[in-house]
C-alpha positions in Angstrom: 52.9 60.1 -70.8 53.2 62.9 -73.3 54.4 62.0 -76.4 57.1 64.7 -76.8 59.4 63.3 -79.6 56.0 62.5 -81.9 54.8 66.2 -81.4 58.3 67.5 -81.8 58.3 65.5 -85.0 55.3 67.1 -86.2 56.1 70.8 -85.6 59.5 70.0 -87.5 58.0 68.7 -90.3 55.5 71.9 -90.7 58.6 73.9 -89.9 60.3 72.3 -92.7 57.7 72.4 -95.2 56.6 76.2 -94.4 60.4 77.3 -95.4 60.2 75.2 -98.1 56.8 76.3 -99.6 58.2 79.9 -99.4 61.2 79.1 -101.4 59.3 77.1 -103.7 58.5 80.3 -106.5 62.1 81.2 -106.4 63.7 78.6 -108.0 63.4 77.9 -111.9 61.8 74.7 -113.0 64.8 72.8 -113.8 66.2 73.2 -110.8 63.2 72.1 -109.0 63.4 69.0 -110.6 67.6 68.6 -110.4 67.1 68.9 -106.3 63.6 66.2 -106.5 66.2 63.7 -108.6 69.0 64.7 -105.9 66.6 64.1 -103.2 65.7 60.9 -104.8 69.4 59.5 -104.9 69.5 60.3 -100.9 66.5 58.2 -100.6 67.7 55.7 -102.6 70.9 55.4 -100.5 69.1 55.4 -97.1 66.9 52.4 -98.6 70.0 50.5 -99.4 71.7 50.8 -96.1 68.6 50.0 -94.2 67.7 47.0 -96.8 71.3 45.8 -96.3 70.4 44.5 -92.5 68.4 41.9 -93.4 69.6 38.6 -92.3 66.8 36.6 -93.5 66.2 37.4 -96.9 63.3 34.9 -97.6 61.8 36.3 -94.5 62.2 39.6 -96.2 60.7 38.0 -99.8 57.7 36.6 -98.0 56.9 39.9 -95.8 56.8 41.6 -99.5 54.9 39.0 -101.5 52.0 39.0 -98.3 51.9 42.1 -97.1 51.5 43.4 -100.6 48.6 40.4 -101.3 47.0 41.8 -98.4 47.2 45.6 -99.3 45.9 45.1 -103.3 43.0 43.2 -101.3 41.8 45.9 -99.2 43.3 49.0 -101.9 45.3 50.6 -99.0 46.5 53.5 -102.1 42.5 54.0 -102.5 42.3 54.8 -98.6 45.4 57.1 -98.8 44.1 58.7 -101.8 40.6 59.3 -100.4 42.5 60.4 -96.8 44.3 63.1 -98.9 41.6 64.1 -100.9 39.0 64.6 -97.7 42.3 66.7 -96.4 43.0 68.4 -99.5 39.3 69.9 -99.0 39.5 71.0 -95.3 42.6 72.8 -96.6 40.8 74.3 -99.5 44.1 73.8 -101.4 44.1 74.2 -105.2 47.5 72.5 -105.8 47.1 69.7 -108.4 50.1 67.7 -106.8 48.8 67.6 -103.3 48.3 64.0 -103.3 50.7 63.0 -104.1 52.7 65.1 -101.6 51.1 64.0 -98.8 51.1 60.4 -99.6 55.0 60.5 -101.1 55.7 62.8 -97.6 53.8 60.4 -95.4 55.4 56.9 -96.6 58.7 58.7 -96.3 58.0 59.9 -92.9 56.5 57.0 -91.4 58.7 53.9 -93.0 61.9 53.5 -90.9 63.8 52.1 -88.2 63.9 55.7 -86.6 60.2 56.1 -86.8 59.9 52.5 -85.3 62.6 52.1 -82.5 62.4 55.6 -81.5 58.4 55.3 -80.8 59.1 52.0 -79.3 62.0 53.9 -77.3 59.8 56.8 -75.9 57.2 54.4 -74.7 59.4 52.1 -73.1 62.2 53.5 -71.8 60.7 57.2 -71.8 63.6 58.5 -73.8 62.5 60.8 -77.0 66.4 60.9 -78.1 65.8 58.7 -81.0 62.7 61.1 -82.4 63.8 64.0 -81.6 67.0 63.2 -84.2 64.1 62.1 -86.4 62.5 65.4 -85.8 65.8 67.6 -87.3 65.9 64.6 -90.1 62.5 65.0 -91.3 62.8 68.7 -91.0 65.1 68.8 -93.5 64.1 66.9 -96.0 60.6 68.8 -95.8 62.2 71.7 -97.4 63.4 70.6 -100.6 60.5 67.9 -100.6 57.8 70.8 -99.9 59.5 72.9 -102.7 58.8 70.6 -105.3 56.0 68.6 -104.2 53.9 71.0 -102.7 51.7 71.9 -99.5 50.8 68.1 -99.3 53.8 67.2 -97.7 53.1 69.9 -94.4 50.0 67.8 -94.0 51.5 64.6 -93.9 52.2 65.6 -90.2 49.3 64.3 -89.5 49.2 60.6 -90.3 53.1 60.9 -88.9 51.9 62.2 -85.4 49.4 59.3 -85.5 51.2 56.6 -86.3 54.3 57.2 -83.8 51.7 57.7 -81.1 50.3 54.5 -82.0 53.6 52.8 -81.7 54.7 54.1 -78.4 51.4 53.3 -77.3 51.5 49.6 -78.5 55.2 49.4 -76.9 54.6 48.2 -73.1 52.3 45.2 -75.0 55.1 44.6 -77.5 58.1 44.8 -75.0 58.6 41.3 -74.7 59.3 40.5 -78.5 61.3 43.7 -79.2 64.6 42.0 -80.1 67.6 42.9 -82.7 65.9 40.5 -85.1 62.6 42.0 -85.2 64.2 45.0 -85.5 66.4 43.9 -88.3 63.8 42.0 -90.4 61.3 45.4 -90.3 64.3 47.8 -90.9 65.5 45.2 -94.1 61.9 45.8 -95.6 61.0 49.2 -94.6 64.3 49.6 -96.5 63.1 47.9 -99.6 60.0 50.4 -99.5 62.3 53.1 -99.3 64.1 52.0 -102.7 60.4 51.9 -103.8 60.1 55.8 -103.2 63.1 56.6 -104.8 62.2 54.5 -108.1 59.4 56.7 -108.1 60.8 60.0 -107.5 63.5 59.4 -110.1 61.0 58.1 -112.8 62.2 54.8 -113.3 59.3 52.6 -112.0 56.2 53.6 -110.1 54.6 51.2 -107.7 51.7 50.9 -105.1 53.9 51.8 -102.2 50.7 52.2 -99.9 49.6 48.7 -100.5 53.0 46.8 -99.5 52.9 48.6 -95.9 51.2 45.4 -94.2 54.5 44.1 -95.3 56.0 45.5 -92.1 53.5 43.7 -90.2 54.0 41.0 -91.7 57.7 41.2 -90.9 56.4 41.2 -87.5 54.5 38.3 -87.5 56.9 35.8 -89.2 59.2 37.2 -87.0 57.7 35.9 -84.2 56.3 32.7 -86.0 60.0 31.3 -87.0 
């Protein structure tokens, strides 16, 4: 089965961050950086929400604390960093905040319930509703995020398209252990990751985002375990 919602996904991001590239010389440097600490505040309000459905906090606690053991081990923010380097070259970009683009863009992308239940939802049910909502979402927030960050968040397409393929793919094998729980206990931390963006966009804290993603897996697994 195609994958329609993923690819749709995609072309709205690059849709999103091609407007927003082109509008990025026409507004003054202080307002660049009022709509990156507006954009910030949204994030930090989705996180919330989404953290907010946890109903096992120490499930949560120990999703963090592992996931994030795991990820300092094998220096998941050296893989990203290297990933967006290699595709910083192919793209022969000069922009000295492309990395930080495409990894910001990608992590924002790619942690949610939407990017999660609505892969899940295309490959199960063969309904691309979910993404395609995603899709006008995402394509959005490309343009004031490509404005201020850059041409690295276009190419954070790429890992998005990958990932949500991956998931739809996985989602026959997974059907069985796809309840409101599991749903809950990923959403709670993919929210706390979220907050961890927004930190970071607003100056406050900066943290190894790309390290605690094996938290969600870890969600997963203890999940399923308790």
């Amino acid at each position: 089965m195609l994958p329609v919602g993923s690819l749709v996904n995609a072309g709205a991001i690059i849709v999103g961050s091609v407007v927003g590239l082109s509008l990025r010389d026409r507004f003054p440097e202080r307002m660049r950086i009022l709509i990156y600490q507006a954009l910030g505040l949204c994030v930090m309000v989705i996180g919330l929400q989404m953290a907010f459905k946890m109903t096992e906090p120490l499930l949560v606690i120990f999703s963090l604390i592992l996931g994030g053991m795991f990820g300092e081990i094998v220096r998941i923010d050296a893989l990203l960093e290297r990933l967006a380097q290699r595709v910083k070259k192919l793209a022969r970009s000069s922009d000295g905040s492309f990395t930080d683009g495409f990894v910001s863009a990608s992590l924002m992308y790619c942690i949610g319930s939407m990017a999660i239940i609505g892969a899940f939802d295309e490959g199960l049910r063969g309904d691309p509703s979910l993404l395609f909502t995603k899709a006008m979402l995402d394509g959005f927030i490309s343009i004031p995020l490509a404005s201020t960050m850059g041409i690295g968040v276009l190419f954070a397409f790429a890992p998005v398209l990958v990932y949500q393929v991956g998931l739809t793919l996985l989602a026959g094998a997974l059907q069985p252990f796809f309840t409101d729980q599991l749903i809950a206990q990923i959403t709670a931390v993919g929210g706390v990751l979220i907050m961890g963006i927004a930190f970071d966009m607003l100056g406050l804290l900066t943290i190894r985002l790309s390290n605690l993603l094996p938290s969600l897996l870890a969600a997963v697994l203890l999940s399923l375990l308790l």
